[in-house]
Structure formats: C-alpha cells, structure tokens
N, CA, C and O atoms as a DFTB+ gen file, in Angstrom:
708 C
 N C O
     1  1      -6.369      -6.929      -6.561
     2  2      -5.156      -6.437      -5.920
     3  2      -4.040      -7.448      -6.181
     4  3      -4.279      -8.656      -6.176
     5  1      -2.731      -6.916      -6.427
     6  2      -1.983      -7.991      -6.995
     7  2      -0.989      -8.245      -5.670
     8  3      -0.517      -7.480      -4.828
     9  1      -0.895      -9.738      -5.900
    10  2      -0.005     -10.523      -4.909
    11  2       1.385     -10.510      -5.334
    12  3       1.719     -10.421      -6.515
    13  1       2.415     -10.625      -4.078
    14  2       3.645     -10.839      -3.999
    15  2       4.205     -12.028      -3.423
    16  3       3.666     -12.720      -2.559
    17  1       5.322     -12.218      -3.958
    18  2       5.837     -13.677      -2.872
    19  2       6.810     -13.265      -2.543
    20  3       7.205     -12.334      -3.245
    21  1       7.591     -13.613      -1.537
    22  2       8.919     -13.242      -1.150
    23  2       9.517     -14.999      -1.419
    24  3       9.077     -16.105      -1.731
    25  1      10.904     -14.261      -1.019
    26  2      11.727     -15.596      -0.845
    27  2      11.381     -16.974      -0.263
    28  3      11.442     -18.131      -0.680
    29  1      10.965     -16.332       0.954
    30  2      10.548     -17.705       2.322
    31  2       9.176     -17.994       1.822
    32  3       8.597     -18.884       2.446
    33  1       8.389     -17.334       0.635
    34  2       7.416     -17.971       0.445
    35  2       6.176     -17.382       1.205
    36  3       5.074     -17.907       1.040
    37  1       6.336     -16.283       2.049
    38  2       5.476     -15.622       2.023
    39  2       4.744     -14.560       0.826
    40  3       5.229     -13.855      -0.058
    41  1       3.277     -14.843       1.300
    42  2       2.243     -13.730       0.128
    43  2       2.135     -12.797       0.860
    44  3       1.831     -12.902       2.049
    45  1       2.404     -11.561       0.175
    46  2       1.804     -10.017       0.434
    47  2       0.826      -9.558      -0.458
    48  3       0.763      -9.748      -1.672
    49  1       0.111      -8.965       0.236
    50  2      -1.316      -8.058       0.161
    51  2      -0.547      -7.194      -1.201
    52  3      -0.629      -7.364      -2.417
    53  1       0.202      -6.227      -0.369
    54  2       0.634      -4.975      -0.832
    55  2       2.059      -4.820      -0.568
    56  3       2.636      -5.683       0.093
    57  1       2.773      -3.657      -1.086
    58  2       4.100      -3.847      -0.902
    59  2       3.917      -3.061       0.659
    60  3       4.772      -2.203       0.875
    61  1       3.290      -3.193       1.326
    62  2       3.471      -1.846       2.616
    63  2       3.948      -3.070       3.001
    64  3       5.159      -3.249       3.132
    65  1       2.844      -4.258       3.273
    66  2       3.303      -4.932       4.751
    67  2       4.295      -5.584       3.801
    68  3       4.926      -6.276       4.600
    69  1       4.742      -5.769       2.819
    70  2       6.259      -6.310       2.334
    71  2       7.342      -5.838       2.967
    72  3       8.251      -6.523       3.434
    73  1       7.204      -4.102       2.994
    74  2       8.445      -3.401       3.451
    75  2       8.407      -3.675       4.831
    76  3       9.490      -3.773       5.408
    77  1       7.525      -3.795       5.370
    78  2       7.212      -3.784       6.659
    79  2       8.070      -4.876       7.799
    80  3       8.538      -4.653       8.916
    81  1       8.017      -6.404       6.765
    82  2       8.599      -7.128       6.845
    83  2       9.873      -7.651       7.290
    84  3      10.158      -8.596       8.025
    85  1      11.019      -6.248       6.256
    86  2      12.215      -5.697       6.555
    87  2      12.638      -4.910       7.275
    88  3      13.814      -4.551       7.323
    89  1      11.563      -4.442       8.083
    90  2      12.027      -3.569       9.635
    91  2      11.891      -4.376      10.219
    92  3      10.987      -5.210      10.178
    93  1      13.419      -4.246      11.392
    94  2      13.256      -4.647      12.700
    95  2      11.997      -5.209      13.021
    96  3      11.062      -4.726      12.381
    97  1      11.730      -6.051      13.795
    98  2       9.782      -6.141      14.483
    99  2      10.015      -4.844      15.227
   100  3       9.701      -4.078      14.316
   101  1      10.324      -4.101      16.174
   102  2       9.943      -3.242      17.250
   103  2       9.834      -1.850      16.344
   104  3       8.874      -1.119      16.589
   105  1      10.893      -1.402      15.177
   106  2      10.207      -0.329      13.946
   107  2       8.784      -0.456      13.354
   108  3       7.834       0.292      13.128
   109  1       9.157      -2.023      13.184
   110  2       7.453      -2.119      12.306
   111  2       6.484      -2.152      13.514
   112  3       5.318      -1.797      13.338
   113  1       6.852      -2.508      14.570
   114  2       5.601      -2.339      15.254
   115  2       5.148      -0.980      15.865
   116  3       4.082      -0.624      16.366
   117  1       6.537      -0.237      15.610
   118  2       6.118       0.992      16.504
   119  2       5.374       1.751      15.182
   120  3       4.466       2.555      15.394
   121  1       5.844       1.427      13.740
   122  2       5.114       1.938      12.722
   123  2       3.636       1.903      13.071
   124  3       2.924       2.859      13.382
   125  1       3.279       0.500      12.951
   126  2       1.544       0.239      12.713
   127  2       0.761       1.090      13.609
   128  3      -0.406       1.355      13.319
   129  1       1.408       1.622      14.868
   130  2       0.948       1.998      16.117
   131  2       0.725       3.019      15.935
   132  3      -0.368       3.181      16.478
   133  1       1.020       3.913      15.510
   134  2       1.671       5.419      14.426
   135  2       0.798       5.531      13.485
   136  3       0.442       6.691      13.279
   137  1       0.362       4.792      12.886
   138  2      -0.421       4.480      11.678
   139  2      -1.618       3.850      12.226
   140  3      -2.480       3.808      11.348
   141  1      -1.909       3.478      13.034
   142  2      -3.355       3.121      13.666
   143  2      -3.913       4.148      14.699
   144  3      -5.063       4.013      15.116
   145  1      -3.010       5.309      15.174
   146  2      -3.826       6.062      15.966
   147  2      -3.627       7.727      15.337
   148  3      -4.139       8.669      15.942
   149  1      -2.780       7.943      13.992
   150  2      -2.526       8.873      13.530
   151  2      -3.634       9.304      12.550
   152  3      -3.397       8.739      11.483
   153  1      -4.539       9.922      12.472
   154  2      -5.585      10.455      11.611
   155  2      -5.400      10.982      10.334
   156  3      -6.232      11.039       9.428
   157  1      -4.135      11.398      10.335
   158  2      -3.572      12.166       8.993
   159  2      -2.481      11.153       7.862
   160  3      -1.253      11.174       7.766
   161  1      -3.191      10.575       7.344
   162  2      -2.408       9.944       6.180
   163  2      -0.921      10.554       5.024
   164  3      -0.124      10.045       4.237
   165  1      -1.211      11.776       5.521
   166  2      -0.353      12.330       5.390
   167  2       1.006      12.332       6.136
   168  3       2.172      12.337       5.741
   169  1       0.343      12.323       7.534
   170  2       1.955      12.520       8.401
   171  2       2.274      10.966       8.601
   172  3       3.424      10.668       8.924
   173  1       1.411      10.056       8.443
   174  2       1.763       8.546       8.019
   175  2       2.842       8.628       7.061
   176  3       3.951       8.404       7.546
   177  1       2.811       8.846       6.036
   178  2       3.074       9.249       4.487
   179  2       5.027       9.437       5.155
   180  3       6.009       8.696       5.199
   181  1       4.655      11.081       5.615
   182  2       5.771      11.396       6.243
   183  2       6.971      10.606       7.150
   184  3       8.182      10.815       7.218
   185  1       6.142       9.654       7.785
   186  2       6.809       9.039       8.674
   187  2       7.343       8.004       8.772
   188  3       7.973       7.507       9.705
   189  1       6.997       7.498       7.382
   190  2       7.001       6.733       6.565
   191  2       8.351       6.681       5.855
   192  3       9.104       5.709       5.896
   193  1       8.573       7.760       5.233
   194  2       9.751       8.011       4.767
   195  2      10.941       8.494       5.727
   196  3      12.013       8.947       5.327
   197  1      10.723       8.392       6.498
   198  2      11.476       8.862       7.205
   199  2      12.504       7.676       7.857
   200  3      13.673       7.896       8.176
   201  1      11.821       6.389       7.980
   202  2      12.421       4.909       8.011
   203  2      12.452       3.968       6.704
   204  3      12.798       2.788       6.637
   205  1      12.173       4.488       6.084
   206  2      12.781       4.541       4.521
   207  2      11.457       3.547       3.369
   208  3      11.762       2.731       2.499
   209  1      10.149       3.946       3.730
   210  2       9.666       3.216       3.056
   211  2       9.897       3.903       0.973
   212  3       9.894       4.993       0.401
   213  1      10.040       2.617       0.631
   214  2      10.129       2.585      -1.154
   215  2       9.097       2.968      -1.691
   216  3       9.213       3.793      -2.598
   217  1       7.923       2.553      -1.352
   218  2       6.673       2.779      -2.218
   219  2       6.006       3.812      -2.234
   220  3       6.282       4.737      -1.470
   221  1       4.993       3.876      -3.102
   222  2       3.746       4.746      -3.284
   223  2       3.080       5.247      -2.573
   224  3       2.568       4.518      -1.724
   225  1       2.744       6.724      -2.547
   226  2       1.748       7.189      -1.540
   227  2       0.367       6.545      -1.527
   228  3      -0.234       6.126      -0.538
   229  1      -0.100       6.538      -3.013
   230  2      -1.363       5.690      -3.230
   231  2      -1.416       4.057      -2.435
   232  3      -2.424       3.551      -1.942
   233  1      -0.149       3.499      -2.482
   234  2      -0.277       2.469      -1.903
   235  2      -0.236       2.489      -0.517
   236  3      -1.133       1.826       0.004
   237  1       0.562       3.071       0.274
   238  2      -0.087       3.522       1.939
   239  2      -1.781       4.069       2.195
   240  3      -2.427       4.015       3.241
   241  1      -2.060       4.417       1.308
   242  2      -3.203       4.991       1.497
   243  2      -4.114       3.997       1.735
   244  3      -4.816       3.767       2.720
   245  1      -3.966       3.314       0.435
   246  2      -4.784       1.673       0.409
   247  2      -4.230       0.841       1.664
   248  3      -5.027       0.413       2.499
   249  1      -3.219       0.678       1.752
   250  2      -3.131       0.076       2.855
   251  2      -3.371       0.587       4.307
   252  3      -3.648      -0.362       5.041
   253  1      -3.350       1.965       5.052
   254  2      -4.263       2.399       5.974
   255  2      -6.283       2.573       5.301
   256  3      -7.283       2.354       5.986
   257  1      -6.266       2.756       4.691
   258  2      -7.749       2.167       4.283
   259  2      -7.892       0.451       4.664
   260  3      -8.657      -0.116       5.445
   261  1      -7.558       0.281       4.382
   262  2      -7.377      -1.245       4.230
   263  2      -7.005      -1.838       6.459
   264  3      -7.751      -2.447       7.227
   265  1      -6.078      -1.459       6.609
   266  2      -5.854      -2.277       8.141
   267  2      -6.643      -1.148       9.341
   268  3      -7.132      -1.653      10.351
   269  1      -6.701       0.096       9.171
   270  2      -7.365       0.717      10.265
   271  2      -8.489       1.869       9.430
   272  3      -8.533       2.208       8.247
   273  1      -9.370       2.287      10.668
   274  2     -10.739       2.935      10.008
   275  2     -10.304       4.129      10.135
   276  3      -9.454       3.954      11.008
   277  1     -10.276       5.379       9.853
   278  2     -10.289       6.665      10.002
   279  2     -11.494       7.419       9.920
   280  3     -12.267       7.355       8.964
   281  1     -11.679       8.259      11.102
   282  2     -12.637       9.036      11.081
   283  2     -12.809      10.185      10.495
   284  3     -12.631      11.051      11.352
   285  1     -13.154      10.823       9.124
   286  2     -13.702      12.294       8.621
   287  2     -13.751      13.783       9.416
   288  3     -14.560      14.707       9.321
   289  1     -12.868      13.663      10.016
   290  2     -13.489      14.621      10.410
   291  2     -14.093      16.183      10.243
   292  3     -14.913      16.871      10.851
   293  1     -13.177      16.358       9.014
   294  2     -13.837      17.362       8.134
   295  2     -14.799      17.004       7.534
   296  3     -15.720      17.820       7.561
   297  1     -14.959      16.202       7.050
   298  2     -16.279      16.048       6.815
   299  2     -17.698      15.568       7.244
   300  3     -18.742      15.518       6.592
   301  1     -17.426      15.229       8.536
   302  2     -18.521      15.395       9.499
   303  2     -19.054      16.896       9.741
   304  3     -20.238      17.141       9.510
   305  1     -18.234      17.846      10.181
   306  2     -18.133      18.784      10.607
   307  2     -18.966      19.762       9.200
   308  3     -20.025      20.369       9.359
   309  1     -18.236      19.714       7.965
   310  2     -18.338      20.494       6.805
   311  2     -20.153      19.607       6.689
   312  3     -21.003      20.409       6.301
   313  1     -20.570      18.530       6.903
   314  2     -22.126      18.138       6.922
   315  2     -22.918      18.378       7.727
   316  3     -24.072      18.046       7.454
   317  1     -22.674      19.010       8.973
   318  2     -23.035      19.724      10.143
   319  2     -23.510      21.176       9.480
   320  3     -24.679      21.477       9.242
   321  1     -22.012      22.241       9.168
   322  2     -22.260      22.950       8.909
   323  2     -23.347      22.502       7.522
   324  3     -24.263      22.099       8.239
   325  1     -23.692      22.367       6.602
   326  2     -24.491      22.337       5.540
   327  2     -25.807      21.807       6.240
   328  3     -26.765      22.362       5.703
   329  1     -26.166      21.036       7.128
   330  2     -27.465      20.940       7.578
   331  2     -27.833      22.142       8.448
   332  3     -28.872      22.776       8.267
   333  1     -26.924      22.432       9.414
   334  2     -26.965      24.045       9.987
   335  2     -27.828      25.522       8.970
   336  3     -28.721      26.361       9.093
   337  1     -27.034      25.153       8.217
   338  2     -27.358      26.229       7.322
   339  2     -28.571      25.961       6.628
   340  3     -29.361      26.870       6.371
   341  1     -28.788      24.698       6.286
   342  2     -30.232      24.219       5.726
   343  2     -31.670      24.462       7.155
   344  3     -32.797      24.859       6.859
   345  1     -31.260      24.130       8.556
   346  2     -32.124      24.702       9.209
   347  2     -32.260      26.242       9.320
   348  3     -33.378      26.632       9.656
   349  1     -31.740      26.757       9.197
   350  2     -31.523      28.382       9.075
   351  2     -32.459      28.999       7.701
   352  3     -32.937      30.133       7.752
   353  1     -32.609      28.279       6.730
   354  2     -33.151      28.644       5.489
   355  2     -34.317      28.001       6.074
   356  3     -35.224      28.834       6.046
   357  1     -34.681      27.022       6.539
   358  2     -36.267      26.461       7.198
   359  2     -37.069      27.353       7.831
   360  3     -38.203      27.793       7.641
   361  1     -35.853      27.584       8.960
   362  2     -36.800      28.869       9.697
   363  2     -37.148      30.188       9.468
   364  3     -38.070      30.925       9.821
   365  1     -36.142      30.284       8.770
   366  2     -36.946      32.214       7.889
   367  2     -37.650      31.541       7.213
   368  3     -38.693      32.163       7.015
   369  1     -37.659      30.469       6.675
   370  2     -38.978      30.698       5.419
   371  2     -40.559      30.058       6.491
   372  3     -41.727      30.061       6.101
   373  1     -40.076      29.613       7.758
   374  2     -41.299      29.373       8.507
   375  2     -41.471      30.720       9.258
   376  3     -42.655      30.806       9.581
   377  1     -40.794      31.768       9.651
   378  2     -41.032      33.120      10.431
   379  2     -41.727      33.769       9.491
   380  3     -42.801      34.297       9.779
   381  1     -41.152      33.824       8.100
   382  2     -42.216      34.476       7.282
   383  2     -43.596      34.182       6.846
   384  3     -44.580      34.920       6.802
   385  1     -43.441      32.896       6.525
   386  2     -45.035      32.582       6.542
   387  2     -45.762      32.327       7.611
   388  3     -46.943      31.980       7.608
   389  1     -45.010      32.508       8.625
   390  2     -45.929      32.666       9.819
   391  2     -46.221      31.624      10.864
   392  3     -46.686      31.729      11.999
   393  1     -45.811      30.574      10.153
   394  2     -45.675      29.002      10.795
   395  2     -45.351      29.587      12.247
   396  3     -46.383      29.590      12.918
   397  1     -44.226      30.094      12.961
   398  2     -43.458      30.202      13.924
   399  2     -43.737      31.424      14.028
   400  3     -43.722      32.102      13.000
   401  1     -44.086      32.068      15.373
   402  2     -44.503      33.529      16.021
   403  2     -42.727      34.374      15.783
   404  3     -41.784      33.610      15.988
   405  1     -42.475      35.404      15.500
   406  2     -41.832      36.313      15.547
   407  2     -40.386      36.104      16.510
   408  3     -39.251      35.675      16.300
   409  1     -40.897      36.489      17.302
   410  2     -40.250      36.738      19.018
   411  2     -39.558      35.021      18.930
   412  3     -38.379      34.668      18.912
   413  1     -40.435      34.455      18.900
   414  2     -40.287      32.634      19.294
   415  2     -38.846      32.266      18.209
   416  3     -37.814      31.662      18.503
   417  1     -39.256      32.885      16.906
   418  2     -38.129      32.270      15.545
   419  2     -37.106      33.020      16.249
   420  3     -36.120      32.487      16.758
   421  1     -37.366      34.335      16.275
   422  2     -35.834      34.834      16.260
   423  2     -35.012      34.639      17.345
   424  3     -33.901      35.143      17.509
   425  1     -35.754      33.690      18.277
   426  2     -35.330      33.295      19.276
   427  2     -34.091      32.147      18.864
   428  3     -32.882      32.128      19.093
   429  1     -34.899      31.333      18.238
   430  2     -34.223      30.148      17.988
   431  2     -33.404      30.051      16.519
   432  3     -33.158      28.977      15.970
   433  1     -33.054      31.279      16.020
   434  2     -32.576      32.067      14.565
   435  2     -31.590      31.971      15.248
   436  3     -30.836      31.023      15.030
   437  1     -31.169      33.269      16.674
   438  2     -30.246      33.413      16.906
   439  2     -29.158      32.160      17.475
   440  3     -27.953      32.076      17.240
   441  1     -29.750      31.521      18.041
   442  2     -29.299      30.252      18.493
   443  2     -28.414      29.543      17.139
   444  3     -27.216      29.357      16.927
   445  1     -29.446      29.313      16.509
   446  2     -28.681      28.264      14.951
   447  2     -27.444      29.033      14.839
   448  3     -26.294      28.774      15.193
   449  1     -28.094      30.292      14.115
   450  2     -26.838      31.333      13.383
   451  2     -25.319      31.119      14.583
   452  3     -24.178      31.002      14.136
   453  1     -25.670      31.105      16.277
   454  2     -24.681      31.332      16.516
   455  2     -24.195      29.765      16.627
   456  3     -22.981      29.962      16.567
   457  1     -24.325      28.438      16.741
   458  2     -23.784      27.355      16.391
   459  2     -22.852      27.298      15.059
   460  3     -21.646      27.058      15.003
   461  1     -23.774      27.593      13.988
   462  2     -23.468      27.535      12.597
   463  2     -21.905      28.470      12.720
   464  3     -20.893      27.828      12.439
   465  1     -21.772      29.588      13.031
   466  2     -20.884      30.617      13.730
   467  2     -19.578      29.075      14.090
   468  3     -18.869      28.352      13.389
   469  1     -19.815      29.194      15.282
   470  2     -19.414      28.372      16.367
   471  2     -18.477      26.855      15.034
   472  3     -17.335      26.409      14.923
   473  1     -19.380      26.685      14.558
   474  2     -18.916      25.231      13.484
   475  2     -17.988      25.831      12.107
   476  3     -16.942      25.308      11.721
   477  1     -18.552      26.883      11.567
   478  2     -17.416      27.594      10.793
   479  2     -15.981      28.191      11.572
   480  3     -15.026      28.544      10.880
   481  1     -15.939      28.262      13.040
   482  2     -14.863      28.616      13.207
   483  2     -14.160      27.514      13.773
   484  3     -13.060      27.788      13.293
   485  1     -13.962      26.484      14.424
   486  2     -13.933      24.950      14.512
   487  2     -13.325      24.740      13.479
   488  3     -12.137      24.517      13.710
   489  1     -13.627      24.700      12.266
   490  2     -13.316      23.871      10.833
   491  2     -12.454      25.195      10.048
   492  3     -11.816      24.755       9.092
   493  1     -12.354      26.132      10.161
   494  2     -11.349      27.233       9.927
   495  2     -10.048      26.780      10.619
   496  3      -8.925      26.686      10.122
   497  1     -10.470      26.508      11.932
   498  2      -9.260      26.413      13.293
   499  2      -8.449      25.028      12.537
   500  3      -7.234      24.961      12.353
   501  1      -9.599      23.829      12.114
   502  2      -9.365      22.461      11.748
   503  2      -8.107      22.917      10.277
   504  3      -7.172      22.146      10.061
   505  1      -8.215      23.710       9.746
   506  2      -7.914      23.385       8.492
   507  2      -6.328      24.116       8.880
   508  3      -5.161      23.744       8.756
   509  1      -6.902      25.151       9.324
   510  2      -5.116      25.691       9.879
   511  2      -4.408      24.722      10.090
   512  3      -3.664      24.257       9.227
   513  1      -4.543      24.146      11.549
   514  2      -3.717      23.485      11.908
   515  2      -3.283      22.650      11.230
   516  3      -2.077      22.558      11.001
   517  1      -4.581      21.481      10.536
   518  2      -3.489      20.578       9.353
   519  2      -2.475      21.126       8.400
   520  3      -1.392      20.645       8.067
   521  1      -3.132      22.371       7.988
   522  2      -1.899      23.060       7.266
   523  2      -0.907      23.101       7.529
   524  3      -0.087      22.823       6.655
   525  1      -0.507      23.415       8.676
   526  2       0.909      23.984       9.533
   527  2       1.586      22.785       9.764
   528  3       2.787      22.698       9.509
   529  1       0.897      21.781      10.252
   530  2       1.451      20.131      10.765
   531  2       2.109      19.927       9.241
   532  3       3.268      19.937       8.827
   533  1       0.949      19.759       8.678
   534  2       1.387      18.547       6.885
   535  2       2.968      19.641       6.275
   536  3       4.013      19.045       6.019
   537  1       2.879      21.339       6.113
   538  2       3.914      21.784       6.049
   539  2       5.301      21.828       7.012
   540  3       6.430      22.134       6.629
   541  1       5.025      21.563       7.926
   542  2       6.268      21.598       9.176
   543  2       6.693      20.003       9.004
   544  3       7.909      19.816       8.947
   545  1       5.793      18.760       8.909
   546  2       6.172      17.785       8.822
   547  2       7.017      17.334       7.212
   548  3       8.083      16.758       6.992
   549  1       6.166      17.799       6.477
   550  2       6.796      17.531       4.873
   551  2       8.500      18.247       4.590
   552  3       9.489      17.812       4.000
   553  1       8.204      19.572       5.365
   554  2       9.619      20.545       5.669
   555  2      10.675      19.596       6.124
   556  3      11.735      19.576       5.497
   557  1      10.538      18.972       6.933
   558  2      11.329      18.061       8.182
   559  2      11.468      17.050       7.147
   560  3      12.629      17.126       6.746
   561  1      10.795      16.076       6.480
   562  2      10.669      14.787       5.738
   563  2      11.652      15.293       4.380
   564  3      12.266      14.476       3.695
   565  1      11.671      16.368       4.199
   566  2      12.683      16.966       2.525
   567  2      13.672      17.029       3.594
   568  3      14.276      15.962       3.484
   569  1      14.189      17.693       4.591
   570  2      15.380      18.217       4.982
   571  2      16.434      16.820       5.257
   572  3      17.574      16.797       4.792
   573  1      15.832      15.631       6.116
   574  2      16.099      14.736       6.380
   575  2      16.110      13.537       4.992
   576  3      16.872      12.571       5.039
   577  1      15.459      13.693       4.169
   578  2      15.808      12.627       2.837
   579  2      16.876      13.586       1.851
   580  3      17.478      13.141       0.874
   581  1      16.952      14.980       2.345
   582  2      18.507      15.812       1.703
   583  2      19.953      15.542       2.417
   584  3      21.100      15.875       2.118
   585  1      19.322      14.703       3.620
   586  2      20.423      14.903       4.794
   587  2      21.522      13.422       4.226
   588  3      22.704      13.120       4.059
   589  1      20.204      12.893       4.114
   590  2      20.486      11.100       3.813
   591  2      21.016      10.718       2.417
   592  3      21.803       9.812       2.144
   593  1      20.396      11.634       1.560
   594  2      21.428      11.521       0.295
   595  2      22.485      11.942       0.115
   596  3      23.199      11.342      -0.689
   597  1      23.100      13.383       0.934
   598  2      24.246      13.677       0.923
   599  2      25.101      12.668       1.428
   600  3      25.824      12.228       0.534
   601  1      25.309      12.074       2.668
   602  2      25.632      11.307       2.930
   603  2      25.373       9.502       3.061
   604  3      25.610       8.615       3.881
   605  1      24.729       9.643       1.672
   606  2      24.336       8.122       1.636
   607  2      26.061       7.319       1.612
   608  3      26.201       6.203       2.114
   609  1      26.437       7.554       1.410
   610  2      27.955       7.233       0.779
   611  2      29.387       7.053       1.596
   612  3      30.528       6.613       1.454
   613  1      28.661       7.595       2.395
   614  2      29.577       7.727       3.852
   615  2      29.662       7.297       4.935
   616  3      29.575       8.086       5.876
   617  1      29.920       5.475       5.251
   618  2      29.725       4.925       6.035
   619  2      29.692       5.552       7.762
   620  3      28.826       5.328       8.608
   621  1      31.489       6.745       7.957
   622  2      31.348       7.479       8.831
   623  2      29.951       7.978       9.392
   624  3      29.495       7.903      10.533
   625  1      29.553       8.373       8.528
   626  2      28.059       9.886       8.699
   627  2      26.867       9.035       8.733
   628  3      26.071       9.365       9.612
   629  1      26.577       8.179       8.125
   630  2      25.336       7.714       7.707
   631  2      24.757       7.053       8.883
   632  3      23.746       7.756       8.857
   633  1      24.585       6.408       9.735
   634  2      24.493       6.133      10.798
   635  2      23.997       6.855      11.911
   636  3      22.982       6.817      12.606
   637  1      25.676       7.939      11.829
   638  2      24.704       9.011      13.156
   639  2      23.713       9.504      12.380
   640  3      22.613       8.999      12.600
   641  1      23.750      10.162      11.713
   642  2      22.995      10.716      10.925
   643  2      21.059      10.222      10.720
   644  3      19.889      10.605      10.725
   645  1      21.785       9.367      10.601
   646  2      20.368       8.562      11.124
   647  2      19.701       8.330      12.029
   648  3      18.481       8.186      12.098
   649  1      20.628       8.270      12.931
   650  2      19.560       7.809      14.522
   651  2      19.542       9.944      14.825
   652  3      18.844      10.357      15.751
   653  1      20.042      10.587      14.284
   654  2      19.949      12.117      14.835
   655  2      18.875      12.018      14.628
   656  3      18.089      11.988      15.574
   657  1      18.379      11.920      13.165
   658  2      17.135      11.787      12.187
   659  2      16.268      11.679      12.855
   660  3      15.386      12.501      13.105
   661  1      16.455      10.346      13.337
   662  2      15.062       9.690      14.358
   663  2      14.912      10.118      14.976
   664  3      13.730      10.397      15.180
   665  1      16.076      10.675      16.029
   666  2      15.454      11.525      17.190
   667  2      14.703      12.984      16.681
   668  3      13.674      13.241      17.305
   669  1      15.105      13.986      15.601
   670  2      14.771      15.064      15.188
   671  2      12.908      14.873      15.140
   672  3      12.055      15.494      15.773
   673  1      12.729      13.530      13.910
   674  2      11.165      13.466      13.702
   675  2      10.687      13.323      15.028
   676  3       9.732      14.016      15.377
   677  1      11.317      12.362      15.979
   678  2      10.628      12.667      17.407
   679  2      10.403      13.113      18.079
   680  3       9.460      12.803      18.807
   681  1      11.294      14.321      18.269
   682  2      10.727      15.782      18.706
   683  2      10.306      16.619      18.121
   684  3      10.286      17.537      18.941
   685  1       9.883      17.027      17.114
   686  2       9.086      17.539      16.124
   687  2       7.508      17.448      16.512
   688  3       6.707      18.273      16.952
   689  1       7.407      15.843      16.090
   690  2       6.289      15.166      16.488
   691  2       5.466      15.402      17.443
   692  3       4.262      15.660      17.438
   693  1       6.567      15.240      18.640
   694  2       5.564      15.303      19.825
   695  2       5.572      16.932      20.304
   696  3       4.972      17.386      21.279
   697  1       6.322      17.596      19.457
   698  2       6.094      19.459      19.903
   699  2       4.499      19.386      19.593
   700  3       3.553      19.482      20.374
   701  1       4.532      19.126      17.803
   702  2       3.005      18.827      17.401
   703  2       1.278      18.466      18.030
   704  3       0.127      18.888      17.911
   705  1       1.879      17.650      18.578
   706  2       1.075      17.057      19.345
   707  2      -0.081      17.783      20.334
   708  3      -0.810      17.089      21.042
C-alpha cells in the first residue's frame, strides 16, 4: 500500500484519512461515525461526496475494509437460504427411502419449506430496499454535485448553497432511516 507525506510531515495510509485531515475535526469526526455504523459502502461513498471527498471509490472501500468490520448480510442470509434448501433435498430423499416415517417427514418438510419461504422473502424485502436507498441517495449525491458546479464560481451562492446541501442530505437520510 503506498504511503503519503504531507507537509507537517505526517504519513498516510491512504488518501481517505489524508482528506480527512482537511475537514474541520467535528466533519471528520462526524464522518468516521457515519462510516463506522453505516453498513452500506455505498451510502458511505455517497456521503462522502457530498463534503467533497477527491478520491476513489475503490479507495474508500479499502479504507472502510481497513478501519471498521462490516457485517454480510446478504450473504449470511443467501447461505441460510442454500443450506435450507440443501436440508429440504435431505429429507425427501430420506422420506423416500424410508429413513423417516411419512406423516413424521412431511411434518418437518412443511416446516423447512415454510422457513426457506420465510428467508426468500426477507432477502427479496433486503434487496428492495437497498435498491431504493443506493438510488434515492445517488439521485440526491448527482443533484447536489450539479448544484455545486453550477455555482462553483459564485462566491454569493456557494456557501448557502452548501450548508442547504447539508441540511438536504440530512433529511433525506434520516427519512431513510
């Protein structure tokens, strides 16, 4: 991983905590906070730009890989369902050969099938919603970096414009929520 120096002679990891550097402390801290309890690297990504980070998506990525753990949760869920479904193929092939009495399997058939049920609609529900968030948030993140280039230039505008900004992603956000 390649190192940076700044002026004062500090080394950076990565350019995140470089930029990071150049916010206010109470931005950057309200960043990390945002980025340590936000699950979606994506709306990181988003929120990101939104206080003007320069860099790479790949490089946020590495760097939330890197300072906080994130939990899978699709893919816990999507390994659930696939063992689900692997007990389900166990037990018909034990009802048929007889291993397991009739009455008794389809007892416990119906049970799986309706979990397995139960976990495909969970992870249907899961995928919506990220959909709708990552599009409503990315929507908001173009409208506001269109807002900021029009008026990059315009000492008048640029300003309010900015703290509107901030407030806009912040109610957005927490509608989300």
């Amino acid at each position: 991983m390649p190192t940076t120096a700044s002026k004062t002679g500090k080394v950076y990891l990565n350019c995140v905590d470089e930029w990071l550097d150049t916010l206010p402390a109470s931005e950057s801290e309200e960043f990390k906070e945002f980025a340590e309890y936000t699950p979606s690297v994506i709306e990181i990504w988003v929120y990101s730009g939104i206080i003007g980070y320069p860099g790479t998506f790949n490089d946020l990525v590495r760097w939330t890989k890197m300072k906080f753990k994130k939990l899978n949760r699709r893919e816990i869920l999507n390994s659930e369902i696939a063992a689900l479904h692997a007990d389900i193929q166990e037990l018909r092939m034990a009802i048929t050969s007889g291993e397991i009495k009739g009455d008794n399997g389809a007892a416990r058939l119906a049970a799986l099938e309706k979990e397995l049920r139960s976990h495909i609609e969970v992870s249907e529900r899961m995928n919506k919603t990220t959909d709708k968030r990552g599009l409503t948030l990315a929507g908001a993140d173009r409208v506001m970096r269109e807002l900021s280039n029009i008026f990059k230039d315009d000492p008048q505008f640029s300003e309010p414009i900015e703290n509107a900004m901030n407030a806009v992603w912040a109610k957005i956000y927490s509608e989300m929520q």
